[in-house]
DSSP file (Angstrom, degrees, kcal/mol; ACC not computed):
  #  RESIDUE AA STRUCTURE BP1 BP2  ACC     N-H-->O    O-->H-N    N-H-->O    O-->H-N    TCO  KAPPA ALPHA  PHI   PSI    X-CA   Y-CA   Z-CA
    1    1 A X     >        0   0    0      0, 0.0     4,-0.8     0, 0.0     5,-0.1   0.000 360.0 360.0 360.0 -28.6  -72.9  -12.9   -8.1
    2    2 A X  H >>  +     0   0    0      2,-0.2     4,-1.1     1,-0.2     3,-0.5   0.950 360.0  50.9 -78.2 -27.9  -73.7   -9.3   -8.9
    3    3 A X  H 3> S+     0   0    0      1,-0.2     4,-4.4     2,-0.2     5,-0.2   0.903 110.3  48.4 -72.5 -47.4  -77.7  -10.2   -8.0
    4    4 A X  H 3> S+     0   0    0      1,-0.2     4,-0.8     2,-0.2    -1,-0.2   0.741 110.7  59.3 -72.7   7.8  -76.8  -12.0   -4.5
    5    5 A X  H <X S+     0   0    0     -4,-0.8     4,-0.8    -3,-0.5    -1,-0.2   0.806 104.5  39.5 -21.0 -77.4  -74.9   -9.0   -3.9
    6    6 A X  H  X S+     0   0    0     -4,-1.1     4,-2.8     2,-0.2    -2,-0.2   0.512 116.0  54.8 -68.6 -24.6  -77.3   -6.7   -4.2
    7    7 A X  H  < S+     0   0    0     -4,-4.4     8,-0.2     1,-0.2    -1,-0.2   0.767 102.5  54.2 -99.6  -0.5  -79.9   -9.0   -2.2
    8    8 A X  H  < S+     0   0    0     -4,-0.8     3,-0.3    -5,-0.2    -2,-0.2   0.763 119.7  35.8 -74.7 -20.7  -77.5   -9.4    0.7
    9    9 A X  H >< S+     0   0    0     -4,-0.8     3,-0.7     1,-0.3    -2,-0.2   0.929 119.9  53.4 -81.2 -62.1  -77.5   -4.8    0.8
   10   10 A X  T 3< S+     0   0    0     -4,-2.8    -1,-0.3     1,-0.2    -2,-0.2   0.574 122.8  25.4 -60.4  12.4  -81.2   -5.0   -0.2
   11   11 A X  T 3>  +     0   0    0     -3,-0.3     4,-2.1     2,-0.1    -1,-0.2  -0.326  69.3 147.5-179.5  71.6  -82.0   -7.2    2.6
   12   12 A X  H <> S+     0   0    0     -3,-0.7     4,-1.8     2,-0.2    -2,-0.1   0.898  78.2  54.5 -63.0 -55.4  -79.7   -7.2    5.9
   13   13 A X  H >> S+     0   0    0      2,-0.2     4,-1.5     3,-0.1     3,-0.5   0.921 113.6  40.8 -77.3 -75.2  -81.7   -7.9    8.2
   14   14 A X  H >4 S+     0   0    0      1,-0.3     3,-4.3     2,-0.2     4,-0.4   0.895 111.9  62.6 -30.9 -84.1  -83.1  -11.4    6.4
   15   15 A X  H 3X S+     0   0    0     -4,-2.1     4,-2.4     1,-0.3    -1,-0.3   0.609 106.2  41.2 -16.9 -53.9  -79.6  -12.0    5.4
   16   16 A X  H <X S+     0   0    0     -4,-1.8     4,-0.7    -3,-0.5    -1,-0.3   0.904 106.7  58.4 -44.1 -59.9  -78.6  -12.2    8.9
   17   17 A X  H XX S+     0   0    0     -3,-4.3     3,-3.4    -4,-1.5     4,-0.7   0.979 109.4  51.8 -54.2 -75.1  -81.3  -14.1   10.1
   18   18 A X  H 3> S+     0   0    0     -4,-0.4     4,-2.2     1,-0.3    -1,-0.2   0.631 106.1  44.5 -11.5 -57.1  -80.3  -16.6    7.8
   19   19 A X  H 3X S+     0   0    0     -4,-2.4     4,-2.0    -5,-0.2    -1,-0.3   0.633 107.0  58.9 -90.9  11.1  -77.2  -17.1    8.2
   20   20 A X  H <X S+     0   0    0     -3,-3.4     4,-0.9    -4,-0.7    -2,-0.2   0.443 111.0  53.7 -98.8  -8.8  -77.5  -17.2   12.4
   21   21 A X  H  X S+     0   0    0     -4,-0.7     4,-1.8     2,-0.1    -2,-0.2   0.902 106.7  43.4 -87.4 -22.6  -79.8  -20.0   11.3
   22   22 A X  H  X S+     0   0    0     -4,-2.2     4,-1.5     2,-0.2     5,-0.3   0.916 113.0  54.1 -46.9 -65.6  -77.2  -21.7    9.2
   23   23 A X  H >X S+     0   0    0     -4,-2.0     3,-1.7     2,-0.2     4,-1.7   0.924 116.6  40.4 -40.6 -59.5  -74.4  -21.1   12.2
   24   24 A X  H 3X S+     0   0    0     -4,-0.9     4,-2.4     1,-0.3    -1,-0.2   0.757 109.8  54.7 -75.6 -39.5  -76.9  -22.9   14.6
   25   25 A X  H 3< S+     0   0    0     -4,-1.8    -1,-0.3    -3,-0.2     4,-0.3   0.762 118.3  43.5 -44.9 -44.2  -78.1  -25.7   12.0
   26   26 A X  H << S+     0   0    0     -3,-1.7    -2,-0.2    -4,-1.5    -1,-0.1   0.650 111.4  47.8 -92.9 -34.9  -74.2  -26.4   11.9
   27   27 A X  H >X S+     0   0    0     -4,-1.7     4,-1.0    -5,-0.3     3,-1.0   0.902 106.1  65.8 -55.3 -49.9  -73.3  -26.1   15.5
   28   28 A X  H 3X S+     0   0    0     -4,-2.4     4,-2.0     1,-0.4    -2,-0.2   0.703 108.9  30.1 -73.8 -35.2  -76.1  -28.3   16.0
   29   29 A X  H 34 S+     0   0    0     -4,-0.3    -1,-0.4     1,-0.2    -2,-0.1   0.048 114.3  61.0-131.3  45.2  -74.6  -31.4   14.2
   30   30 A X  H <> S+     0   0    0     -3,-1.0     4,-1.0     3,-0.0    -2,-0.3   0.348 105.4  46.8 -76.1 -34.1  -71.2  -30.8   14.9
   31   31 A X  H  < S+     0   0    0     -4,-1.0    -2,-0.2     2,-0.2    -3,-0.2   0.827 114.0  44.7 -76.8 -47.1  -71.9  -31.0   18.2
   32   32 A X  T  < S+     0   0    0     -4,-2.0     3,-0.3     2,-0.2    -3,-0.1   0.685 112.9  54.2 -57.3 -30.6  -74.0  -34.3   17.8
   33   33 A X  T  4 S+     0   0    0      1,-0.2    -2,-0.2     2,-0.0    -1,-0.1   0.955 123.4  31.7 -65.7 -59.0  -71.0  -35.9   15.2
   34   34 A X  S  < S+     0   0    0     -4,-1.0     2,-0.8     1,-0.1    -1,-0.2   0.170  85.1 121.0 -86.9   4.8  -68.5  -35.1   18.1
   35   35 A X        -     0   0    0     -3,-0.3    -1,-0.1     1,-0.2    -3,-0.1  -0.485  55.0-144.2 -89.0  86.4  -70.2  -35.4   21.2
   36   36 A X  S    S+     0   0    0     -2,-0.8    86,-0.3     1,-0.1     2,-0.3   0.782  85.7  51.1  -7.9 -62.9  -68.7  -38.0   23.7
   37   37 A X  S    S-     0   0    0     84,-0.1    86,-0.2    86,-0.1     2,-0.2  -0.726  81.3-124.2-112.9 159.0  -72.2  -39.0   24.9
   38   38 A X  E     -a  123   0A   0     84,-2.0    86,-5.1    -2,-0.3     2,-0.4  -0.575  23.9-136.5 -87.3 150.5  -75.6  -40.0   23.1
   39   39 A X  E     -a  124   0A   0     84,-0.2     2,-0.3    -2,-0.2    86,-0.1  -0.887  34.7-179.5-102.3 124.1  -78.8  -37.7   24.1
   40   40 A X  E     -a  125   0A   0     84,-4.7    86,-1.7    -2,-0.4     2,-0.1  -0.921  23.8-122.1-136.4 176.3  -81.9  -40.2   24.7
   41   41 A X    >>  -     0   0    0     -2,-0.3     3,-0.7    84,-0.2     4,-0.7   0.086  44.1 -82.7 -94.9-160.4  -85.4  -39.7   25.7
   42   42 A X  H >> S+     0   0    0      1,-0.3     4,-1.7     2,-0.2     3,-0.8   0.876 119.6  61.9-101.4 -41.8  -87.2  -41.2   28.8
   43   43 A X  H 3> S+     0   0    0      1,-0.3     4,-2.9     2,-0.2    -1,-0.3   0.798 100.6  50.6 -73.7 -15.5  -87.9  -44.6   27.4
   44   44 A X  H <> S+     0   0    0     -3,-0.7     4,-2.4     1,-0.2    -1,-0.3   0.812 113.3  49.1 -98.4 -25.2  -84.3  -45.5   26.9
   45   45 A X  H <X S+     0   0    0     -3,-0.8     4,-3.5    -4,-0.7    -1,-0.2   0.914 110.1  52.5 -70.0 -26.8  -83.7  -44.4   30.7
   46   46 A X  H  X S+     0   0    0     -4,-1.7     4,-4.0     2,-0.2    -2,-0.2   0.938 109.7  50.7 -60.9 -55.7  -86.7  -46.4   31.8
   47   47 A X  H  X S+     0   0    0     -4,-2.9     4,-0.9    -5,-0.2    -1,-0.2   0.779 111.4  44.0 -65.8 -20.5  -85.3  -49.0   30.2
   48   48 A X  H >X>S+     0   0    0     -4,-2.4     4,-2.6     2,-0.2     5,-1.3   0.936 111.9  50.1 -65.9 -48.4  -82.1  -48.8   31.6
   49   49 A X  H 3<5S+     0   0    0     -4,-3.5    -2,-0.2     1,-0.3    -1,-0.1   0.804 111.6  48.0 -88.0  -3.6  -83.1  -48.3   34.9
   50   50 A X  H 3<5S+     0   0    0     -4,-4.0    -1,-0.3     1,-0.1    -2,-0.2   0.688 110.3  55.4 -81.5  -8.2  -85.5  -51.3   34.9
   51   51 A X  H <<5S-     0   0    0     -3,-1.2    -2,-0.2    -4,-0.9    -1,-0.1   0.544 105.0-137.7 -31.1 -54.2  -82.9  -53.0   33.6
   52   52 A X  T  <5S+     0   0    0     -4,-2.6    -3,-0.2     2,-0.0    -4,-0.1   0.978  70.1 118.6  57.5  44.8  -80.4  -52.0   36.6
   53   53 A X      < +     0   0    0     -5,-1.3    43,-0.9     2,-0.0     2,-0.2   0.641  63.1  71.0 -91.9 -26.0  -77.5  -51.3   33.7
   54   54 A X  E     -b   96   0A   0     41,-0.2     2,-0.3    -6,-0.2    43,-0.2  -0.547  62.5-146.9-141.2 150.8  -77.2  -47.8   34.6
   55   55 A X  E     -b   97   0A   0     41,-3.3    43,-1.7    -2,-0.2     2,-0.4  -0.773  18.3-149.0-100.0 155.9  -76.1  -45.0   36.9
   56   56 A X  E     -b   98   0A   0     16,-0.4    18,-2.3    -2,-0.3     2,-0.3  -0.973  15.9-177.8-102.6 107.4  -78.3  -41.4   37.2
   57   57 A X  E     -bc  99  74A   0     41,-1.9    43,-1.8    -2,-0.4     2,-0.4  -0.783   9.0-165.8 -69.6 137.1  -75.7  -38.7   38.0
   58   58 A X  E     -bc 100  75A   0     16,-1.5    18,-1.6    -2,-0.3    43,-0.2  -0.898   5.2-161.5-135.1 121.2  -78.0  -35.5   38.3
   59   59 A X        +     0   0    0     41,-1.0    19,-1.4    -2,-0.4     2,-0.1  -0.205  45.9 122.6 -70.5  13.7  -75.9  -32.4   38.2
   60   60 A X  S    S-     0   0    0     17,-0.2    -2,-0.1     1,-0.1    16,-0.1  -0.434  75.3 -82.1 -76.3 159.7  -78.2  -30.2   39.6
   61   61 A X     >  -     0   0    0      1,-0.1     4,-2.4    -2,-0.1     3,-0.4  -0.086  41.5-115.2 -54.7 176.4  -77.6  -28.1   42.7
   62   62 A X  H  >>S+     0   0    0      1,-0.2     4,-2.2     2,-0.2     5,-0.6   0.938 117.8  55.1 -79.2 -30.5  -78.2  -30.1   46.0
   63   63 A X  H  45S+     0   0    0      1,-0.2    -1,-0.2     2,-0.2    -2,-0.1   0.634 113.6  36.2 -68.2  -6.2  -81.0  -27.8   46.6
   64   64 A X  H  >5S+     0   0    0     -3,-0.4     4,-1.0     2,-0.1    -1,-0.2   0.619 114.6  58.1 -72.2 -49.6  -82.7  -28.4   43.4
   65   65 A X  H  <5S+     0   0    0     -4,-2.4    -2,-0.2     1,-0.2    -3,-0.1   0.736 107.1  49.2 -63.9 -22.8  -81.7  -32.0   43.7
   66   66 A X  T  <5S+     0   0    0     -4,-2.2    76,-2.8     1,-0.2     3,-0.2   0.774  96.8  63.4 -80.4 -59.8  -83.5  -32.1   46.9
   67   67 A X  T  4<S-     0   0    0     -5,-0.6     2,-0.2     1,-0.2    -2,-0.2   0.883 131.0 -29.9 -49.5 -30.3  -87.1  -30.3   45.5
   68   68 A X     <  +     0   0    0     -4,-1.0     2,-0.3    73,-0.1    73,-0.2  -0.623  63.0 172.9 170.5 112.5  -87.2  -34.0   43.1
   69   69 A X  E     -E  140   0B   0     71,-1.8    71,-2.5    -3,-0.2     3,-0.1  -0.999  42.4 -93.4-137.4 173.1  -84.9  -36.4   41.5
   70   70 A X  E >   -E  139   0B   0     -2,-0.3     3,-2.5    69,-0.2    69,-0.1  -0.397  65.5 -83.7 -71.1 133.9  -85.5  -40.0   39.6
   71   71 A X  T 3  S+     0   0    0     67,-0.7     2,-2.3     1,-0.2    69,-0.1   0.264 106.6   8.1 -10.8 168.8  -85.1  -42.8   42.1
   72   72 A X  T 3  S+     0   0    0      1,-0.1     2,-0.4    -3,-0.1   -16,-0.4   0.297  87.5 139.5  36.4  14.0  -81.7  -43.9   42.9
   73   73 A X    <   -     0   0    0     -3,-2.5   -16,-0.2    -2,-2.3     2,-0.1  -0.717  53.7-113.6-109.0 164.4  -79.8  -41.4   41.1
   74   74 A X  E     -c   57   0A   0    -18,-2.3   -16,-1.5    -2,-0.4     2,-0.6  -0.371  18.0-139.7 -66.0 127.0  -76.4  -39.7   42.5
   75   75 A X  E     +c   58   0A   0    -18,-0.2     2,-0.3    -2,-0.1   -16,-0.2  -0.910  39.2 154.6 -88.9 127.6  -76.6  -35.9   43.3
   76   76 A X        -     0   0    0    -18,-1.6     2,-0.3    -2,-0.6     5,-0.1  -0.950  35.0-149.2-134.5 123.3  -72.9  -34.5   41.9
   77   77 A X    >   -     0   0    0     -2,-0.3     3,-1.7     1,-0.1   -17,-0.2  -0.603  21.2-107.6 -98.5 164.4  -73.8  -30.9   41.3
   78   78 A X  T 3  S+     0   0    0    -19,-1.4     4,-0.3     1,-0.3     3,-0.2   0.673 114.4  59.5 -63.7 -18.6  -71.7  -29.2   38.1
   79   79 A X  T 3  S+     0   0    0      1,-0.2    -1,-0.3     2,-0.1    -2,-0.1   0.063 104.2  44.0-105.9  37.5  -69.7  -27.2   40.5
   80   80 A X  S <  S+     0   0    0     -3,-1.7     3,-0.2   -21,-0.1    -1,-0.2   0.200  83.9  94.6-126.4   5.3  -68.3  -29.8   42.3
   81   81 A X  S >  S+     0   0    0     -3,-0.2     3,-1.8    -4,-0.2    -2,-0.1   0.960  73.0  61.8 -97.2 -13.8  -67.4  -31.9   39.8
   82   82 A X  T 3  S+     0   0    0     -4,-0.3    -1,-0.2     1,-0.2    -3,-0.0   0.775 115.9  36.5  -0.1 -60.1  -63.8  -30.8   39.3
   83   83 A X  T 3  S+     0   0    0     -3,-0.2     2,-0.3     2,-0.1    -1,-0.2   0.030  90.6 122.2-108.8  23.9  -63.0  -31.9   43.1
   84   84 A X    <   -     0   0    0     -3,-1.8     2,-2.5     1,-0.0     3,-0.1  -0.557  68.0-131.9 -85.0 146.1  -65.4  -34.7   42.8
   85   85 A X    >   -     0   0    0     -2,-0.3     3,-0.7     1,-0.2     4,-0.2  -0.707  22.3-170.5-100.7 102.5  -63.4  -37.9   43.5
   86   86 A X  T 3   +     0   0    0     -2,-2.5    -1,-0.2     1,-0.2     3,-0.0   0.286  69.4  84.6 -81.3   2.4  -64.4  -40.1   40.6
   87   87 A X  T 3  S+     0   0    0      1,-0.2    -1,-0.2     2,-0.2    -2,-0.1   0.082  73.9  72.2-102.4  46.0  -62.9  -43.0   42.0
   88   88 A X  S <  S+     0   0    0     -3,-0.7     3,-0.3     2,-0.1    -1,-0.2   0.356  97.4  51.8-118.1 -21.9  -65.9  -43.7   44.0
   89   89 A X    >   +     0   0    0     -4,-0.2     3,-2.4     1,-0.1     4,-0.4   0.406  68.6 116.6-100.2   9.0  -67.5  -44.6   40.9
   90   90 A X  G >  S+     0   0    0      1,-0.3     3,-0.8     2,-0.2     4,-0.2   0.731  75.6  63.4 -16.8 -51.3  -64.9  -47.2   39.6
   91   91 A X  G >  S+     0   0    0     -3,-0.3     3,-0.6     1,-0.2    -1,-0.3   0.827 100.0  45.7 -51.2 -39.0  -67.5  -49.6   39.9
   92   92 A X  G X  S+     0   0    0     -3,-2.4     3,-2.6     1,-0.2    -1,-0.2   0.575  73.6 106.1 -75.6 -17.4  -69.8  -48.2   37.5
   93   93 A X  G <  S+     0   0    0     -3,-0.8    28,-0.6     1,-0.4    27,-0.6   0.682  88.6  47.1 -73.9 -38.2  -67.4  -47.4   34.5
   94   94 A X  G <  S+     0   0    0     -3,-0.6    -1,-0.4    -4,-0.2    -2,-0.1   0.852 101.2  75.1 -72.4 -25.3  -69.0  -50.5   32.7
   95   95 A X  S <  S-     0   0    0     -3,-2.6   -41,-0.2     1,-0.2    26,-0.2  -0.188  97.4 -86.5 -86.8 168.0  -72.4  -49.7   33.4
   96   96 A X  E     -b   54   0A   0    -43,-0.9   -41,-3.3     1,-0.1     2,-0.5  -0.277  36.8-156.9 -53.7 133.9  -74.6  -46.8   31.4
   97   97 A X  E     +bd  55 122A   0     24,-3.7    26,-1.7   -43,-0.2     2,-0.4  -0.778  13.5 179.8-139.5 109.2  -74.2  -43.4   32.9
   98   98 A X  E     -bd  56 123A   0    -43,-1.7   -41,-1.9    -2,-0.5     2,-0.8  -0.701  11.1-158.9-102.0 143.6  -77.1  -41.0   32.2
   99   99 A X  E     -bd  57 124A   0     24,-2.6    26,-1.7    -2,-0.4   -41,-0.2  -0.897   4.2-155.1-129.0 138.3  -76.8  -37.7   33.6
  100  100 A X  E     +b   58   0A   0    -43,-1.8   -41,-1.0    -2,-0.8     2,-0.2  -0.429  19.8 159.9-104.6 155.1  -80.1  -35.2   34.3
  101  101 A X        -     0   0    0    -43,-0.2     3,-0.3    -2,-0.2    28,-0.2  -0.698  49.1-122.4 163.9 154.9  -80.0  -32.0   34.5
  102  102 A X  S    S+     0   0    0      1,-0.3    -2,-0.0    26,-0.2    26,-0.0  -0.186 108.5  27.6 -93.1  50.9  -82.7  -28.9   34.0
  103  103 A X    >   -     0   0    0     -2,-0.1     3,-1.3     2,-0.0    -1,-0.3  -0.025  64.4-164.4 161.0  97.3  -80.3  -27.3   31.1
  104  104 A X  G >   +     0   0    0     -3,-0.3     3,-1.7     1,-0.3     4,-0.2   0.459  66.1  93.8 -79.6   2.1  -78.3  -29.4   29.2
  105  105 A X  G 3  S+     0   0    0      1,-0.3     3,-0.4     2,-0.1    -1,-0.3   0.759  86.4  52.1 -22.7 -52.4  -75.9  -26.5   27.7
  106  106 A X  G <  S+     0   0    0     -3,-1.3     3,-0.5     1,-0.2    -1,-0.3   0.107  87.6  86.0-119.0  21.6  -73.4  -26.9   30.3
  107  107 A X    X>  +     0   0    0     -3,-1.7     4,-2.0     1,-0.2     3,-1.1   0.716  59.5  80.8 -74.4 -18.3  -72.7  -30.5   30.3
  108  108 A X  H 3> S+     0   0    0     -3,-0.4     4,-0.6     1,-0.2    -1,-0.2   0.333  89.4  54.6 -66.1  -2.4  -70.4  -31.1   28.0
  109  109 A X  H 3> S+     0   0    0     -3,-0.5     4,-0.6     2,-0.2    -1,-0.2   0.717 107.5  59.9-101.3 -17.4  -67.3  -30.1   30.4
  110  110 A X  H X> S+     0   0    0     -3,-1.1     4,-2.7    -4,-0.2     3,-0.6   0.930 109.9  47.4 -56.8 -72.8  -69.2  -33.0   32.9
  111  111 A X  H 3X S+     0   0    0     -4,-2.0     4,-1.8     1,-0.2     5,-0.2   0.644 100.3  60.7 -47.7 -33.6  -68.4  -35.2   30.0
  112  112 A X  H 3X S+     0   0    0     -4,-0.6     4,-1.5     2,-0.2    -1,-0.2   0.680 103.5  43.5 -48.4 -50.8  -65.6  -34.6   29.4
  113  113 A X  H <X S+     0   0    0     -3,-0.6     4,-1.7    -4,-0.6     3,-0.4   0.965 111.6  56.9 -81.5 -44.4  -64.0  -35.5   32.6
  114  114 A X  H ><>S+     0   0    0     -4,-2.7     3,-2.5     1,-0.2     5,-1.9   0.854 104.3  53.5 -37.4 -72.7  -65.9  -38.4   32.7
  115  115 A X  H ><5S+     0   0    0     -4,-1.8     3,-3.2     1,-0.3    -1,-0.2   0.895 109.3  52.9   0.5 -73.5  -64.5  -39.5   29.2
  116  116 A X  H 3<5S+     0   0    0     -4,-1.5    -1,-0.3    -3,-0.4    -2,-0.2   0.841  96.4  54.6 -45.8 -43.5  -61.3  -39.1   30.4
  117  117 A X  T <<5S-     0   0    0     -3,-2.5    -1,-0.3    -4,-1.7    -2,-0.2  -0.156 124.9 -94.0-106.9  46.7  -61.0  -41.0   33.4
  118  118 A X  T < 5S+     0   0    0     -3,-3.2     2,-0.5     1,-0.3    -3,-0.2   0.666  80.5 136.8  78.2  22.1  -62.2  -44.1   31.1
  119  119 A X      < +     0   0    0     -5,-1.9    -1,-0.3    -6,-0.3    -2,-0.1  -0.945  22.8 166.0 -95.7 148.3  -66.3  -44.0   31.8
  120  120 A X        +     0   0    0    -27,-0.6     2,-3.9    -2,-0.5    -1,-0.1   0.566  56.7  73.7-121.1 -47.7  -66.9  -44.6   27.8
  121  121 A X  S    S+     0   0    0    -28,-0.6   -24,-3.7   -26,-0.2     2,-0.3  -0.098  70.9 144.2 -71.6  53.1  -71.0  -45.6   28.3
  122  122 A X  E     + d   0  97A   0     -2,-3.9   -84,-2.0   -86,-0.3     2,-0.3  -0.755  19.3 165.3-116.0 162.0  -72.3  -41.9   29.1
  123  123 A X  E     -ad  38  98A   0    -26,-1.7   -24,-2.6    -2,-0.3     2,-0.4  -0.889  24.2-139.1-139.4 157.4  -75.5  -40.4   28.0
  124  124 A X  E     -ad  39  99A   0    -86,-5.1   -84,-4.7    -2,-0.3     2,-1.4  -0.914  25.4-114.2-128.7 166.2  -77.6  -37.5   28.7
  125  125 A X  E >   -a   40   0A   0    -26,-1.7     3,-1.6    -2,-0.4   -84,-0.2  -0.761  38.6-122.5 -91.4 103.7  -81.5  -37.2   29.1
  126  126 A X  T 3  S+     0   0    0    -86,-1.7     5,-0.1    -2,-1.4   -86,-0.0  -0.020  97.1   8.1  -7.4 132.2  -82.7  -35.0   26.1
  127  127 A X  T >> S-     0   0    0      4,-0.1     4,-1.1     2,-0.1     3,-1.1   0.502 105.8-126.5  10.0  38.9  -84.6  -31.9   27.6
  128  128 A X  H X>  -     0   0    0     -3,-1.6     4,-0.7     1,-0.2     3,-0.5  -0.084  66.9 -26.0  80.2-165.7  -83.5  -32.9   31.3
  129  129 A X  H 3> S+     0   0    0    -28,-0.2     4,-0.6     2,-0.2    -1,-0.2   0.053 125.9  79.8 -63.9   0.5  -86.3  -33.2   33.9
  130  130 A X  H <> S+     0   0    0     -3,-1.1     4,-1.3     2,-0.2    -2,-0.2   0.766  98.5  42.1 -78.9 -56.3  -88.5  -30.8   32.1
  131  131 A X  H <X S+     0   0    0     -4,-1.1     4,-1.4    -3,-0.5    -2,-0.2   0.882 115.6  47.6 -84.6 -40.4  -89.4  -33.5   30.0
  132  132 A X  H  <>S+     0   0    0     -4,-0.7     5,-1.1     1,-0.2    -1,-0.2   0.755 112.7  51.6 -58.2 -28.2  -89.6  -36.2   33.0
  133  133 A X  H ><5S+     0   0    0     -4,-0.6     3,-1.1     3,-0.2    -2,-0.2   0.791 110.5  53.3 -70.5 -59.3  -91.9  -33.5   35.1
  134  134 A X  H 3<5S+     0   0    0     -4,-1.3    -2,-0.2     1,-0.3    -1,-0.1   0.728 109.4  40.4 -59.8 -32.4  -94.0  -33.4   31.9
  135  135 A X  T 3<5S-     0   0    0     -4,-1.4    -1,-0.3    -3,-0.1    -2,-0.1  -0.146 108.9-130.1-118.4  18.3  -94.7  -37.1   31.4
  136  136 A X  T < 5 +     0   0    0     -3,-1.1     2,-0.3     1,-0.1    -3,-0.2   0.851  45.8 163.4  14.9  44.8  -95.2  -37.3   35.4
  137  137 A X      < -     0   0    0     -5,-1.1    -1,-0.1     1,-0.1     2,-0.1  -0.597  45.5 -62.6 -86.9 159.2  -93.2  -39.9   36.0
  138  138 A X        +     0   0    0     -2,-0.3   -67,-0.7     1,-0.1     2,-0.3   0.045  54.7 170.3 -52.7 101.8  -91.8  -40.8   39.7
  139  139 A X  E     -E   70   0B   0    -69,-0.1     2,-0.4    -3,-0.1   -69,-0.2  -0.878  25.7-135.0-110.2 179.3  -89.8  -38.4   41.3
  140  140 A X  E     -E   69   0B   0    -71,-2.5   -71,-1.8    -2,-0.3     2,-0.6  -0.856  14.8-163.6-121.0 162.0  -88.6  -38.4   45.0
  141  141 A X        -     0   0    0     -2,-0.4     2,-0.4   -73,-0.2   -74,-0.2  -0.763   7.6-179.3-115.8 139.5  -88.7  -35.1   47.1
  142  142 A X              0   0    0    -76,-2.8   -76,-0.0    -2,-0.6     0, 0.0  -0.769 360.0 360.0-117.5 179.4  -86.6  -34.6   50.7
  143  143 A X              0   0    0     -2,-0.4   -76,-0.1   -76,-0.0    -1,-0.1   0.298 360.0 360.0-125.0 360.0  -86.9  -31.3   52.7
C-alpha cells in the first residue's frame, strides 16, 4: 500500500490519466448494459430498410436534414421532440426504429421518450451519417 502510495505522489499526472481512462472504460459499458436501444452499423440498416421493417427518424436540424438524409426517413429534429406528437407514429411502434444523427451523445433523452410511450424496437446508427457519408451510400438533398 505504502509503494502505490508513493507512485500515485510520484506520478500525478499518469495517475490521472489513468483513472479518466478507467471512468470512461466504465461509463462506456454502463451505458451499453443499460441503454434502451442497440447501436448498429450500416449493414443492419440496409437490411432493415430493404427489408421495409423499419422507420429512419433523423434528429438533425431541418436545415441539416435538408443538405442529405437516407431515403425515406422522418426529419424530427432533437429540439422538437418534446412537443412532437408521437401519436402520429402509432403505426410504427412494431416496426424497427433507427434514428441518425451527426452526434450521437445527445440521444439518449430521444430514447427515452420513445421508450416510454411503448416504441420497444429502437436503435441508433453507430457513428451517425459520418459513417454513411464515408461508405457513399445514397443520400437525398432538397434546397
Amino acid at each position: 500500500m505504502k509503494n502505490f502510495l508513493y507512485f500515485i505522489h510520484s506520478h500525478l499526472f499518469l495517475f490521472s490519466i489513468w483513472l479518466v481512462l478507467l471512468f470512461s472504460i466504465i461509463s462506456s459499458i454502463t451505458q451499453k448494459l443499460f441503454s434502451k436501444a442497440k447501436l448498429i452499423d450500416i449493414n443492419h440498416v440496409k437490411l432493415f430498410i430493404n427489408n421495409k421493417s423499419s422507420i429512419i427518424i433523423d434528429v438533425r436540424s431541418k436545415k441539416k436534414f435538408l443538405k442529405g438524409f437516407i431515403p425515406n426517413s422522418i426529419n424530427i429534429p432533437l429540439k422538437k421532440i418534446y412537443s412532437y406528437n408521437l401519436n402520429k407514429l402509432n403505426s410504427f411502434k412494431t416496426k424497427n426504429i433507427v434514428f441518425v444523427s451527426d452526434n450521437n451523445i445527445f440521444l439518449q433523452d430521444c430514447i427515452d421518450i420513445f421508450y416510454k410511450n411503448n416504441f420497444k424496437n429502437l436503435f441508433i446508427l453507430k457513428d451517425g451519417l459520418k459513417k454513411w457519408n464515408i461508405k457513399t451510400l445514397p443520400l437525398i438533398c432538397r434546397k
